[in-house]
N, C-alpha and C positions, 0 to 999 in steps of 0.2 A: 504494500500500500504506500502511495506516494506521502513524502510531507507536507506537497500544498493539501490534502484533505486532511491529514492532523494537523495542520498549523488552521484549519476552517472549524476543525470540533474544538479547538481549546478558544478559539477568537467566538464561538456561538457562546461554548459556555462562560465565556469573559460575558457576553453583553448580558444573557440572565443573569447572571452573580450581580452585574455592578450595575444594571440599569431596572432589573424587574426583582429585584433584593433575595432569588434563587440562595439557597444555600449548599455546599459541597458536601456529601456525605463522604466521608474515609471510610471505605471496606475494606481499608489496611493490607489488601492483594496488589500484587505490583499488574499491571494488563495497560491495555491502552484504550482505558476507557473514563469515562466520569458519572456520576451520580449523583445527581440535583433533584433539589425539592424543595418548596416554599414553605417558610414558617405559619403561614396563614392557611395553609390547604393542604393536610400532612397524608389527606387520602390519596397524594398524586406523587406518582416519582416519574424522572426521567434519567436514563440511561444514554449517554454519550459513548458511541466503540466507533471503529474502523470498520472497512468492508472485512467483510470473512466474520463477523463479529457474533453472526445468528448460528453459524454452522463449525464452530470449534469444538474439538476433542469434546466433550461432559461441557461443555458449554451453556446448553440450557439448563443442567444440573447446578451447576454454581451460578448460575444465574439467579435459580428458581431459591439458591439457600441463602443469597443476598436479601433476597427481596422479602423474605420470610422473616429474616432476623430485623431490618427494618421496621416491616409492620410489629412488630411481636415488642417492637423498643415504642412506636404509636399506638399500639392497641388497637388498630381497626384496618380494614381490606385496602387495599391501596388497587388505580388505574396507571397502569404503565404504558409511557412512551420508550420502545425501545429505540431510538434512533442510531442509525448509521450512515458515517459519512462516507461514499465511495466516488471515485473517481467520474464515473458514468453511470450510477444505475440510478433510477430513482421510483420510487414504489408505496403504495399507502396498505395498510392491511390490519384488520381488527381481529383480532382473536382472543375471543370474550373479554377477558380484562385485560390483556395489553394489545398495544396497537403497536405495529413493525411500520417505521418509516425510513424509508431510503432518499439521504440528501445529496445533490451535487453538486458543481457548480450552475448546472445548465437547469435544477430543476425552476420553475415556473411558478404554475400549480402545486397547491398542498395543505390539507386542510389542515398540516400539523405547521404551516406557514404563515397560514388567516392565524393563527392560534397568534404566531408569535411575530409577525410583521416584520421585529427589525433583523431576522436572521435571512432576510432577503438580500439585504444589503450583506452582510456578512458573506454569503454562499459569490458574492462577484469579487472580491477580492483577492487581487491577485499578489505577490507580494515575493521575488528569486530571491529573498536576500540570506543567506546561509543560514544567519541569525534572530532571524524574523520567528521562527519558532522556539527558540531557549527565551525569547523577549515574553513571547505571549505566556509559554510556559511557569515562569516566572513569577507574571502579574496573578497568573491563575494561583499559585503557591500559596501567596501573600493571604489567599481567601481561604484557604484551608485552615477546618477548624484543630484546634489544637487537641491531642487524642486525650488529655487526661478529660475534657472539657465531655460530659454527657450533653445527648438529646434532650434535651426537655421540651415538656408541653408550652406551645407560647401566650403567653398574657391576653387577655383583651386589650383591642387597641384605646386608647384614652376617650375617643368619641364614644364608644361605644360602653367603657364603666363609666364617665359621666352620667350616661342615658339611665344607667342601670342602677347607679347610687340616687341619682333622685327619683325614679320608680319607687324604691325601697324605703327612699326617705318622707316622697308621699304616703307612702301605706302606712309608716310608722305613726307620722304625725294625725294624721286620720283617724287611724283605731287609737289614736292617745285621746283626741279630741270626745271621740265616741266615749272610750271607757269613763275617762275622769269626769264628763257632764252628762252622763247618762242615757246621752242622746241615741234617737233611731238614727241607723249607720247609714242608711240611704239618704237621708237627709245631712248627713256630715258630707258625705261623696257629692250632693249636688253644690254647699257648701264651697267647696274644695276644687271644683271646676267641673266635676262631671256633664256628660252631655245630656241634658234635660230638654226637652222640646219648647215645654213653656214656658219657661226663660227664656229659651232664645227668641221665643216670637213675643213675649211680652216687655221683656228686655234689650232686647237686641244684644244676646250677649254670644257673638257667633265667634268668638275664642272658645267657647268650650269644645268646637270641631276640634282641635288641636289637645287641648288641657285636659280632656277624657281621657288620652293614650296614658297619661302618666300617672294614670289612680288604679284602684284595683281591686276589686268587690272583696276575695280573702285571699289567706297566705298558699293555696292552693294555685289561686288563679294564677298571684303576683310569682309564683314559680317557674309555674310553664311558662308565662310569657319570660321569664329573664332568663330560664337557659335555651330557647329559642333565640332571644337576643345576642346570647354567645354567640352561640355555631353560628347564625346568621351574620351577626357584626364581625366576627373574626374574621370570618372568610372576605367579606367583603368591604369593610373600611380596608385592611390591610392591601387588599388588590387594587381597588377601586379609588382610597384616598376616605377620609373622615368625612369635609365637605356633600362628596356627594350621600356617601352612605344616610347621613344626618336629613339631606334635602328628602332622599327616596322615604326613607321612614316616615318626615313630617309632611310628604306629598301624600303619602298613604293613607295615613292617619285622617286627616283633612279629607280628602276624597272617601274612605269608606264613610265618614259621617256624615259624609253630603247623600252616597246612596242610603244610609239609614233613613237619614230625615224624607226621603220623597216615596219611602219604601213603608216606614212603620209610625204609627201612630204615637200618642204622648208617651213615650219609655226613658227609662234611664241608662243610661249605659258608660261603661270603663274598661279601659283596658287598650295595650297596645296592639290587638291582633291584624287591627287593620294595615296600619306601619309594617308588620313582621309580614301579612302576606307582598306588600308591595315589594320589599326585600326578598324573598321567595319569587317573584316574578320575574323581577333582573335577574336574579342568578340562572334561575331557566332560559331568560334570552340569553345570558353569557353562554352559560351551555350548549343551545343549539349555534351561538355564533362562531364559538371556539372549533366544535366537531367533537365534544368530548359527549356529546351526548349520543352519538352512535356507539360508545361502548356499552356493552351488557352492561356492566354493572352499576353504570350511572343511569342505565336507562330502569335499573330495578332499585336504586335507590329512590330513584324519582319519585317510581308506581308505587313503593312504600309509604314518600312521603307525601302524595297525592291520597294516599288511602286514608292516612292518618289526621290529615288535616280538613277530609272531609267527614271523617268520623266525629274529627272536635268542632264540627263548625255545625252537625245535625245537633250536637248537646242541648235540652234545654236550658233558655238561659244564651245562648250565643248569636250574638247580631252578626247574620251568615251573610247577609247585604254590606258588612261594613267589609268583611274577607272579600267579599269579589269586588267592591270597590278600591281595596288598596291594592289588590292582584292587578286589575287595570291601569291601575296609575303606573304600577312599578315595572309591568312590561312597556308602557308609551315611551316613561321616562328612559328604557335602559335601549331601545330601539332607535331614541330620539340620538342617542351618547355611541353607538353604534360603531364600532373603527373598522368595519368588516368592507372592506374597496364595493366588494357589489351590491353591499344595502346603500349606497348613497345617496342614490333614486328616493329609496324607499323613504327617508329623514323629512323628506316634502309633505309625502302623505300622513306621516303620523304626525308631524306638527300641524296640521289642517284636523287631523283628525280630534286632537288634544284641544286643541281652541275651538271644536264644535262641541266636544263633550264638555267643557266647561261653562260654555252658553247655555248648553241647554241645564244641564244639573241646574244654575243660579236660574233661568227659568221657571224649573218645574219644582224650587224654594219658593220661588216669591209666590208663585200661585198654589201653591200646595193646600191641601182640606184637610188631610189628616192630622188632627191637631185639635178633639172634640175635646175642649180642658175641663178640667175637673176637681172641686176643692175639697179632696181627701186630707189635707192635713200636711202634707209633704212642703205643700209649697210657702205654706205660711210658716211650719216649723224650723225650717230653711232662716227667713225674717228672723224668729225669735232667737235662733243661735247665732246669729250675724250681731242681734246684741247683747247679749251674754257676753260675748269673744269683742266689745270692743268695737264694734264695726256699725257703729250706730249710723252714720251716713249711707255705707250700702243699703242697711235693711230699708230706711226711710226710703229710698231711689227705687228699693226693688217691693214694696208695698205701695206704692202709688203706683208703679206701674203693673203690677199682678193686678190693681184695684181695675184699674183704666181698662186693662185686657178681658177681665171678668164682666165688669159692664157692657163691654162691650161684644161679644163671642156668648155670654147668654142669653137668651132670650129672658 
C-alpha cells in the first residue's frame, strides 16, 4: 500500500480529532490503522486501516475483540464505520452493525462522505514530500491519549445541566411552596408558570408556552424527563453546539403548547416533553442525513425508541399534541440547518413551510372556542397564594382580569 493513502488516513483522522473533537482510542497493537470515537456518541466507533485491511490473517477476529472490549469499557452496542483507505477502490456496504467503506482519492460519492464533508477535501490532497507523512504522523501523536489515563463516561455538556439544575430546582421550590403552605399543588404549578389556558386568554400570559417545560407535576415525571434530557443533550449540544441544542428545545416546547392550546380544552399542563421530542426529531433528521440510519441497528434502536415514546405519550395524563408538536418543530428546524449538498433545494421549502405553520397555529389561537372556563376554585386559589407569597400586585392584575374574563365568556 502506497504512503500517499497512509499519509490520507492519518490527515482524515487529523481533521476528526482536531476539527469535529473525534477522540483516538489506543488498542495498544502496533497495525496500520486508527480508532476514533466521539465523547458525545460512545454508540459509534470508526476504524481507520489501509487497503488489504478487511481481509488479513484472523483479521476480522481481532477486529471483532477490539470492538468488544470497547463496548464492554461503554456499556452499550456500538455502529461501526470500518473505513479503508486504498489506492483505487472505493465501495459503501452495510452489514448489520458495521458499515465497510472504501476511500480514494478519486472517490466522489459516499454516504460515509455526506457524513463527514471535510474529508472530501482531505481525499484530493496530494503532497511527494518524503516527510509529509512522519509530519502528519506526528501531529496525530500529540492527540493520543495517555495509557494510564481510562475511558470515562462524558459529562453533560453545560447547556444542557443548566437546563437540568433548574428543572430540579423548579420542582424543589414548588413542592417547598406546596408542603410549607398547604396549598393544592396544581395551583402552586399554575402559580409557578405552568400552562393554564385561562390565564392565558384572561391574562395574556403567553410565556407560560415556554415556563411549563420547566415545572413538573412529581419526582416520577421530573425523572424521565431529565435522563431523556441527558442522552438527548449529550449527544446533541456536544455535536451540534449549546446554542442551537437550547433554541431546538425552547422551539419545541413553545410549538407543542401552541398545538395543545388549539387541540385541548381549559387543562393544565408541565413538563419538558415537548422540547425533548423536538430534540428527538433533529436527531432522526441527523440520522437519515448522515446515512447512519441504514444500519440495522440504529434502525432498531429507533423502532424501540419510536415504541417507547408512543407508549409514554398514550399515558393518561400526557398532552400527546404537545409530543407531535415539538417533533415538528425539531424536524423543520434540523432540515432548515441541513449541511447535506442535495437538501439545498429542499431549505426553501421548509422555511415556506415553517412561516405557514406558524400563521396558521397564531390563527387558529386567536380564534380558538375551546376554552368553556370554569370557576372551580383553581383559578382564584392561584390569586390567594400570589398573596400569601408576597405578590400582592400580581394577584390584584390577575383578579381583575379573571373578573373581566368571567363576565365576560359567561353568560
Amino acid at each position: 500500500m502506497s504512503k500517499q493513502s497512509e499519509l490520507l488516513m492519518t490527515l482524515a483522522a487529523l481533521a476528526l480529532v482536531e476539527n469535529e473533537g473525534y477522540k483516538i482510542i489506543d488498542v495498544r497493537i502496533l497495525g496500520k490503522e486508527i480508532w476514533l470515537n466521539h465523547p458525545a456518541n460512545t454508540k459509534e466507533l470508526i476504524r481507520f486501516s489501509l487497503g488489504g485491511g478487511f481481509n488479513l490473517p484472523r483479521q476480522e477476529e481481532r477486529t471483532a475483540a477490539i470492538r468488544k472490549a470497547i463496548e464492554k469499557i461503554f456499556g452499550e452496542r456500538t455502529l461501526m464505520y470500518d473505513v479503508r483507505f486504498d489506492d483505487e477502490d472505493t465501495f459503501y456496504e452495510l452489514k448489520e452493525d458495521t458499515v465497510l467503506v472504501g476511500l480514494c482519492p478519486t472517490t466522489e460519492e459516499s454516504i460515509f462522505l455526506d457524513r463527514f464533508p471535510q474529508l472530501r477535501a482531505v481525499l484530493k490532497i496530494q503532497d511527494d514530500r518524503p516527510e509529509a507523512l512522519e509530519e502528519a504522523q506526528k501531529r496525530l501523536n500529540t492527540q493520543r491519549p495517555l495509557r494510564q489515563q481510562p475511558m470515562k463516561r462524558p459529562r453533560p455538556p453545560k447547556a444542557t445541566s443548566i437546563i437540568m439544575i433548574v428543572c430540579i430546582a423548579m420542582f424543589s421550590l414548588t413542592s417547598l411552596v406546596t408542603e410549607l403552605g398547604g396549598y393544592d399543588p396544581i395551583s402552586s404549578l399554575v402559580l409557578m408558570g405552568a400552562y393554564y389556558k385561562t390565564f392565558i386568554l384572561a391574562n395574556y400570559e403567553y410565556w407560560r408556552f415556554l415556563t411549563s417545560g420547566l415545572l413538573h407535576m412529581d419526582i416520577f415525571h421530573l425523572m424521565m424527563n431529565m435522563y431523556s434530557l441527558y442522552y438527548l443533550g449529550l449527544f446533541f449540544e456536544t455535536k451540534f453546539g449549546p446554542k442551537r441544542m437550547v433554541g431546538i428545545l425552547m422551539a419545541g416546547t413553545i410549538v407543542g403548547s401552541m398545538f395543545m392550546f388549539i387541540t385541548e380544552g381549559n387543562v393544565v399542563a408541565v413538563g419538558l416533553s415537548g422540547g425533548l421530542f423536538a430534540l428527538l426529531g433533529a436527531i432522526v433528521v441527523h440520522l437519515i442525513e448522515s446515512g447512519q440510519v441504514n444500519a440495522r441497528a440504529v434502525q432498531m434502536q429507533l423502532l424501540q425508541l419510536l415504541i417507547i415514546n408512543i407508549f409514554i405519550s398514550m399515558m393518561p395524563g400526557i398532552a400527546i399534541m404537545a409530543h407531535v408538536g415539538g417533533f415538528i418543530a425539531g424536524v423543520l428546524i434540523a432540515l432548515y440547518f441541513s449541511y447535506k449538498p442535495s437538501w439545498k433545494a429542499l431549505k426553501k421549502h421548509v422555511l415556506i413551510s415553517t412561516l405557514a405553520l406558524m400563521v396558521a397555529l397564531v390563527f387558529l389561537i386567536v380564534t380558538d372556542k375551546k376554552h368553556t372556563p370554569y370557576t372551580a376554585g383553581t383559578d382564584y386559589d392561584v390569586v390567594s397564594i400570589a398573596q400569601d407569597l408576597g405578590l400582592g400586585w400580581y394577584a390584584q392584575i390577575l383578579s381583575d382580569s379573571l373578573d373581566a374574563y368571567y363576565q365576560k365568556e359567561l353568560p
